[in-house]
N, C-alpha and C positions, 0 to 999 in steps of 0.2 A: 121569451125567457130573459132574465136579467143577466146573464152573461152575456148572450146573443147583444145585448142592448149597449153593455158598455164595450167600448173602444178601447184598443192597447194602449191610450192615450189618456186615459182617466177621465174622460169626460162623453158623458150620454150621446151615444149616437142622433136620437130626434133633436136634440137643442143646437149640434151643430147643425145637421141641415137648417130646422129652423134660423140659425144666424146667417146662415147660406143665402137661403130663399130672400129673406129681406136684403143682404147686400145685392143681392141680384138686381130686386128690385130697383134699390136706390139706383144702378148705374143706369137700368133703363132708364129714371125719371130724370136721369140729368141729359140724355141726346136730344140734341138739338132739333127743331122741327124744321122740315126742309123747307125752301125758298119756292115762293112763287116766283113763275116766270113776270118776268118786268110786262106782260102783256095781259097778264090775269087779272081781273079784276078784284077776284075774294080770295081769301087766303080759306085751305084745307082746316086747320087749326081752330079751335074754338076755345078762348084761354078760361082757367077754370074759374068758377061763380064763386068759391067759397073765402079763396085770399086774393088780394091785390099786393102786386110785389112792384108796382111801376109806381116810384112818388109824384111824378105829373101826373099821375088820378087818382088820389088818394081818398079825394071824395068824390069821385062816382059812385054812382048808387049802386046798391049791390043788383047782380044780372044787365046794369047796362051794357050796351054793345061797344065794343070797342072798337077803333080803326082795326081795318081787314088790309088793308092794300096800300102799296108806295113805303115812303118812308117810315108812317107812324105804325106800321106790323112790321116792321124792321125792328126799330127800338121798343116793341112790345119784347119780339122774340126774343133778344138780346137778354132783356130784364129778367121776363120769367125765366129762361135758362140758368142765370146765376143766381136766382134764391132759389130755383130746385137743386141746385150744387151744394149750394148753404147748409139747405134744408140735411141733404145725404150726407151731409162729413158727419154726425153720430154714427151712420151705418155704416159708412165707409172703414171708421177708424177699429170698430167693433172685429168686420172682415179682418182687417191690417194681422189685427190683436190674433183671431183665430187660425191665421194661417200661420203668423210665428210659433203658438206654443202648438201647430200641428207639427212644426220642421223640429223646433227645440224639445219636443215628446218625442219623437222617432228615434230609435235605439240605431239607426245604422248611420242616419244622417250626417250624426256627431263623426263616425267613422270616415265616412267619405270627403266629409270637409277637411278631416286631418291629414288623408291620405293625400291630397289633392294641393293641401298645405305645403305638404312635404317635397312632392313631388317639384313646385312651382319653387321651394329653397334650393333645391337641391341644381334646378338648371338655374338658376338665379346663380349660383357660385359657381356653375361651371362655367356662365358666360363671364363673372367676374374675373376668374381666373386666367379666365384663356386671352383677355384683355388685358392682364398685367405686364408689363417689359420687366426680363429680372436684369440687375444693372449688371455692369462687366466689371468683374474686381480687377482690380491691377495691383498684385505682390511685388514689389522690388525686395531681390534680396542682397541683404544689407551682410559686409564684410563684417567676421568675428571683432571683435574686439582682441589687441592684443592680452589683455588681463587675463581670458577666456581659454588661451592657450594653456598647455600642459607645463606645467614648475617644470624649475631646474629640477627640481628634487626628482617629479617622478622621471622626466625624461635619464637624468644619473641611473635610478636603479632598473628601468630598461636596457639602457647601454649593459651594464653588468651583466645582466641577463642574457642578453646576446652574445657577449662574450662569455660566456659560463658555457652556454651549447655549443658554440663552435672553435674551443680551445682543445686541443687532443688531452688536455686534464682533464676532463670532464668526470671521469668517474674519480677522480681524487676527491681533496676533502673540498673545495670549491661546489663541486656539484652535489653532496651529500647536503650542505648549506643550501643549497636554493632548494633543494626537493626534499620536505619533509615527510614521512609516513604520517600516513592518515589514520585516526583512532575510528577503528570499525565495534560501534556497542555489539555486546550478545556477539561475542567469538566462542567458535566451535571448538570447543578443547579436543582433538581426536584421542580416539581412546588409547592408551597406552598397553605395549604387551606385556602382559607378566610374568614374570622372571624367576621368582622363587615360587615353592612348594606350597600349597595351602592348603589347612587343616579343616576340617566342615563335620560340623556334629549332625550326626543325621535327625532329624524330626517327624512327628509322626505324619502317616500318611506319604512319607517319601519313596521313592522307589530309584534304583541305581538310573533308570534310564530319566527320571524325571531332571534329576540334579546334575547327568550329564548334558543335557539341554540347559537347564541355566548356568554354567559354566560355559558354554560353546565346546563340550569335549565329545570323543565317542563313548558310547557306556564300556568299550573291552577295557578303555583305557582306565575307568577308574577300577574294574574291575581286575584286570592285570596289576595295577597297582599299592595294594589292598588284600593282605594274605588271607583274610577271614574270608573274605568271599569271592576269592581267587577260582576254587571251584565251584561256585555254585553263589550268583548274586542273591537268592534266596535268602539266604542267613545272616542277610542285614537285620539289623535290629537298633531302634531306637536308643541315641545315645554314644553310636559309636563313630567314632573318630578317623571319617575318613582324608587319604593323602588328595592333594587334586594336583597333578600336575601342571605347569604354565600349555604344554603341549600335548599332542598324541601321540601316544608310546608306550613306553616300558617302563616301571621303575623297579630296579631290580638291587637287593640288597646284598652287598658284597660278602663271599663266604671264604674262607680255607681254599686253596688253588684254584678261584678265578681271575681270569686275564683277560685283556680288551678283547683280544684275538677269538678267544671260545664266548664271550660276550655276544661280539658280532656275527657270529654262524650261529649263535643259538636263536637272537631275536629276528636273524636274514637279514642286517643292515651291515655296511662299513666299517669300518676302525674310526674312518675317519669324520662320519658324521657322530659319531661316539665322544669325540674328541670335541669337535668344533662348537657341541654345547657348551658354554663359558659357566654353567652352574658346576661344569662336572670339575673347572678346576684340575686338568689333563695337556701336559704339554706336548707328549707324542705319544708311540704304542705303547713304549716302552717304561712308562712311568710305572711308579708302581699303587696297586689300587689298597687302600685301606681296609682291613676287616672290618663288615659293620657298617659301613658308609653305605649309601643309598648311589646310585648311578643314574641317570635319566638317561633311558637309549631312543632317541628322538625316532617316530615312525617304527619300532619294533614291534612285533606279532608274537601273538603266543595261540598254540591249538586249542581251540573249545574242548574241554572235558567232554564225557559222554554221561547222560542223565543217571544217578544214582540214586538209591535210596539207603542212609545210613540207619543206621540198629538205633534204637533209643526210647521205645515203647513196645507194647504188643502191636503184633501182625500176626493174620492168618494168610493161608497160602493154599492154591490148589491148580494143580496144573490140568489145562482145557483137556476134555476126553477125545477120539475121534471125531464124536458125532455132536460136536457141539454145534451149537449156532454159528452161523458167517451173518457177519454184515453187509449190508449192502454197498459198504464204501464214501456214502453219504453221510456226513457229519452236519446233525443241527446244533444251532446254540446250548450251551448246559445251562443255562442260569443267565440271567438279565440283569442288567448292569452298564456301569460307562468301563472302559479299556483304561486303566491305570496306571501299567508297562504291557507294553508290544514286544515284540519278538526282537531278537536283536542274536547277537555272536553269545556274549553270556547268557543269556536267557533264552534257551529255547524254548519258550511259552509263551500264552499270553496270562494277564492278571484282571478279572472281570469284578471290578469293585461295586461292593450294593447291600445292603442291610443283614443283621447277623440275622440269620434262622431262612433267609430266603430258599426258594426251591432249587438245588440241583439235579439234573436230571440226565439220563446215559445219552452222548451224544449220537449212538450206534448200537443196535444189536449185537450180545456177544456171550461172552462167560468173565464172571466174577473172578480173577486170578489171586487178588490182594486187597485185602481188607484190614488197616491198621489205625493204630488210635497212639496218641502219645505226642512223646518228641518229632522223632521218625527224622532225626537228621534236620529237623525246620522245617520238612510238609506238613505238620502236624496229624491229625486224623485225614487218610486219604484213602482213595479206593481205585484199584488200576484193573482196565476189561479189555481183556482181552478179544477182539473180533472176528479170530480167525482165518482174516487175509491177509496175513502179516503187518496189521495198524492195533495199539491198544492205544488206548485213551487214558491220563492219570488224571484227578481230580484231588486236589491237595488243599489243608486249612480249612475244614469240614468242622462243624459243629458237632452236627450228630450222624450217622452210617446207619442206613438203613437195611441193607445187604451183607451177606455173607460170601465169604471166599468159598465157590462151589455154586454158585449160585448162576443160574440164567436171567437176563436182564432184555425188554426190547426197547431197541428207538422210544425217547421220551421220558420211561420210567423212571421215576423219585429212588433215587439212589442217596439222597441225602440233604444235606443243608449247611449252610453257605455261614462262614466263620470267620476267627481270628486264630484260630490253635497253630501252635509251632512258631517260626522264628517270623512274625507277621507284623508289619505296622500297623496296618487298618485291614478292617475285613472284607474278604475279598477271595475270590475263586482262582485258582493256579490250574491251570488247563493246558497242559501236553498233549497233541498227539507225535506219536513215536512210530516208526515204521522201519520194522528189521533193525530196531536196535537202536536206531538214531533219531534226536526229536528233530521233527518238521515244523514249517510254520504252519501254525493251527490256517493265518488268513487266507489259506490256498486251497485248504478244505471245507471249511464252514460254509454254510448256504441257510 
């Protein structure tokens, strides 16, 4: 096969033997033929017929015999051994040739030589090195120059310095002088408290608890302070002009026979934290209060109202029979939504904001008590169920009422749809539950 044939060397495997075979050859033709013993008579050897390589017989005739023994087979062998020498340098040089480009074609060769290179550098500098002396330096160090030394100058305002710390002046004006304050970039202004009263237009989508959180107040506070929705945070409405106090408290507007005295038992604080507000402009008890003026009673309370609903549209009404339905006591969500206002002192509800017409639905089995549609005091359309274990539920700012007052309702039931009616900023579900008369917070019933 012709791959079988060539060599990783690019050259035909039979032609190197053959260059083989013949160098072989040559070097047998050049060994010497061995010596007769000095006592032999003929020499083993018989030189060949066809060249004469000894020029003392140049003309002998071809096939004569030549000397066999002593000296003149001595100087035969001599002769023919170096024109068979002669003869072999073409086959010789040929060989030379064949073995080089065998080593210079071998792909690892080149590697082992370099390897081998390396290796022979590499102790080559490590004996160089290890032969080297490294010399011994010798530093003298050389005295400053006086030039080199510290000036009068600075050496003066050192002295100064040292006398500046250790003079009992030091905090005089001498040491203000040596120690200046340092400009720090991007200083923290801290924030400052506010002092006077601020007036805040409400916007929509606000809620009393929202905007007591961005003022840092509590919601009673802006609601105690704030006649319109003194009772009832509900009847906020966009647009109106609420007080915001610097603090938490009371703001209370002075009438016809009030005194600090009935001030302070009315809101349960002191005379004298009454006083000690510097807005109130109040030297003792005893001063006298202006009709009409506003008072801030720092830390005063006022009782939460109890839930009502005002006249101001239609309402139907019907009070539960004996045998009405009970609830089970378990309140699920009425309507889906994010929490808009949470429960707090003025609001006992929560407000479940989410798209007009969404689904409301009875959070409990019960009886339909009240079903109204209108103003209604700022619920606007609402619907109140009674459950029969002393819990009703109200559902206030309804869209549209799907139920009647008299009516039986169970867990879940579409009782209605989800609004903006009555005194409302954005539309949004008002969710009481009320128990024996008082609202609770809904997040201790809901599951």
């Amino acid at each position: 096969m012709a791959a079988d044939a060539e060599s990783a060397y690019g050259k035909p495997w039979f032609q190197r033997n053959t260059l083989h075979s013949e160098a072989q050859s040559a070097l047998d033709a050049t060994s010497f033929p061995q010596q007769v013993p000095s006592d032999s008579h003929h020499s083993s050897q018989t030189p060949p017929e066809s060249r004469n390589l000894n020029p003392s017989v140049g003309n002998a005739r071809p096939g004569a015999p030549l000397p066999q023994h002593g000296a003149a087979a001595a100087v035969w062998t001599t002769q023919d051994a170096a024109g068979r020498l002669f003869a072999a340098l073409p086959t010789l040089a040929a060989s030379a040739r064949l073995q080089m480009q065998q080593a210079l074609g071998d792909q690892i060769t080149p590697l082992r030589l370099a390897s081998h290179l390396s290796v022979l550098l590499v102790a080559g500098a490590v004996i160089l090195f290890s032969r080297m002396q490294i010399p011994e330096w010798d530093f003298q160090l050389v005295a400053m120059p006086a030039a080199a030394t510290p000036s009068a100058q600075f050496q003066s305002v050192t002295n100064r310095v040292n006398e500046i710390f250790n003079t009992q002046q030091s905090s005089g004006a001498e040491f203000s002088e040596a120690l200046q304050p340092q400009i720090v970039p991007f200083t923290i202004i801290p924030e400052r408290t506010r002092r006077e009263i601020q007036v805040y237009t409400v916007q929509a989508g606000d809620t009393v608890l929202a905007i007591a959180n961005r003022f840092k107040l509590n919601p009673e506070t802006i609601q105690w302070s704030n006649s319109k929705i003194d009772s009832n945070p509900d009847l906020l409405s966009i647009g109106d002009q609420l007080k915001l106090l610097p603090v938490d408290g009371v703001l209370h507007t002075v009438r016809a026979g009030d005194t600090l005295s009935a001030l302070a038992e009315k809101y349960k604080v002191s005379t004298e934290e009454i006083i000690a507000y510097e807005s109130n402009n109040l030297q003792d008890v005893n001063a006298p209060l202006i009709i009409g003026s506003d008072i801030v009673v720092p830390g005063g309370t006022k009782l939460a109202p109890e839930t009502q609903v005002a006249a101001g549209g239609w309402t139907s009404t019907a009070s539960a029979p004996d045998d009405a339905p009970v609830g089970s006591g378990n309140f699920a969500w009425p309507a889906s939504g994010s929490i808009s206002q949470g429960y707090w002192g003025g609001h006992r509800a929560i407000d479940i904001a989410g798209r007009i017409g969404a689904a409301v639905s009875a959070a409990d089995g019960g009886f339909v008590t009240t079903a109204g549609g209108g103003w209604n005091g700022g619920y606007g359309n609402y619907v109140v169920i009674d459950h029969g274990n002393g819990f009703s539920t109200l559902y206030g700012h309804l869209t549209n009422i799907y139920v009647n007052a008299g009516e039986t309702v169970s867990a879940g039931q579409q009782i209605g749809t989800m609004g903006n009616t009555g005194n409302s900023t954005g539309p949004h579900l008002h969710f009481e539950v009320i128990y024996q008369g008082y609202g609770r917070n809904p997040y201790n019933y809901l599951h």
